[in-house]
C-alpha positions, 0 to 999 in steps of 0.5 A: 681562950686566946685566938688568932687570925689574919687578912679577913678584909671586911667589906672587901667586895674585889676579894670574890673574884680577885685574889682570893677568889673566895666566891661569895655573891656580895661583900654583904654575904661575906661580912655575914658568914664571917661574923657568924664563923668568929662568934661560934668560936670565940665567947665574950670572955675570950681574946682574938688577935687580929694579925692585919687587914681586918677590914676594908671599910670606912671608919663607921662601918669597921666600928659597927663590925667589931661592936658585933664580933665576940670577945675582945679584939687586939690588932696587929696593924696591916697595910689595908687597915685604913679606917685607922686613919679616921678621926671617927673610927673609935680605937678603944674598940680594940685592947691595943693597937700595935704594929709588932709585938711579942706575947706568951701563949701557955709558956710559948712566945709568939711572934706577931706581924703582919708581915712575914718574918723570915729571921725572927727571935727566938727562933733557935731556942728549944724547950728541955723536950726539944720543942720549939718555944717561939712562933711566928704568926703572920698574915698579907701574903694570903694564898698566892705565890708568896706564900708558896716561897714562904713555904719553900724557905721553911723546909730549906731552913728546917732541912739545914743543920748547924752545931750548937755551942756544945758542938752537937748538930740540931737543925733550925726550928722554922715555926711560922704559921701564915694565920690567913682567914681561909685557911680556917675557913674564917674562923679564929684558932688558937696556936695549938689549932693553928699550929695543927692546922699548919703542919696538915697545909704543908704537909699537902704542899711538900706533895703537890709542890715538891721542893 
């Protein structure tokens, strides 16, 4: 099993009360009902991509972190990953280490990065049933207001048509799914979770910010 997740910021003790505002008393408590939400779900012979930000401590911290989190871990670096630096931090902790990349997911592709891609490949192409065959996970922008233009972008996008080569008019498929931790209440999903999960969030959005 394959599972993806964004911005969990370890050790990022500013994150309860700033930002995110997620509320626990400590970094230390935080750290804990992390690693507790990730080892339910993931197994040992399971994957996780971690789509930036991972954690906000040192090289020796980050290393005793990731020897307690199930499963193999992939990282998509992220502009807070830091210990990445440090001679000290062991990378072989992680399968790869990548800025960018594009993967398959039970014959969809999957676009990851850290940032928001808003022009991604493949984001036209449809299956024989018209499904989309490409997402776009990402993470940085959290739950502020970047994330609400995001939002506003995908439904200009998905509300704009075009004609296709063979001159039939389609709309454009806009599949990005910000895989932020909270948004999961710090579990790691798969793309079909992720991929419901998305649809509920902005389906609350399109009625609580209309566009």
């Amino acid at each position: 099993m394959r599972f993806y997740i964004a911005d969990c910021h370890f050790y990022h003790e500013a994150l309860n009360t700033k930002m995110d505002k997620r509320g626990f008393a400590s970094a230390e408590q935080m750290n804990e009902y992390m690693i507790q939400r990730w080892n339910e779900k993931v197994r040992n012979c399971d994957e996780t991509v971690i789509l930036g930000d991972f954690s906000f401590g040192d090289a020796m911290q980050t290393n005793s972190l990731l020897k307690q989190l199930n499963g193999k871990k992939y990282l998509i670096e992220g502009n807070h990953d830091r210990y990445l630096k440090y001679r000290r931090f062991d990378k072989n902790l992680f399968e790869w280490i990548e800025p960018y990349k594009e993967i398959h997911d039970n014959g969809r592709k999957v676009i990851l990065s850290h940032y928001p891609i808003m022009c991604y490949n493949g984001q036209y192409r449809l299956n024989e049933n018209g499904e989309p065959k490409t997402y776009m996970l990402y993470g940085h922008v959290h739950d502020t207001r970047d994330e609400l233009l995001i939002d506003r972008f995908i439904r200009i996008t998905k509300q704009t048509s075009f004609l296709d080569f063979e001159g039939k008019e389609k709309t454009i498929q806009c599949c990005m799914i910000n895989c932020f931790c909270v948004f999961s209440d710090y579990a790691p999903l798969t793309l079909d979770e992720w991929i419901e999960n998305d649809q509920m969030r902005r389906k609350y959005l399109s009625e609580e910010f209309p566009a």
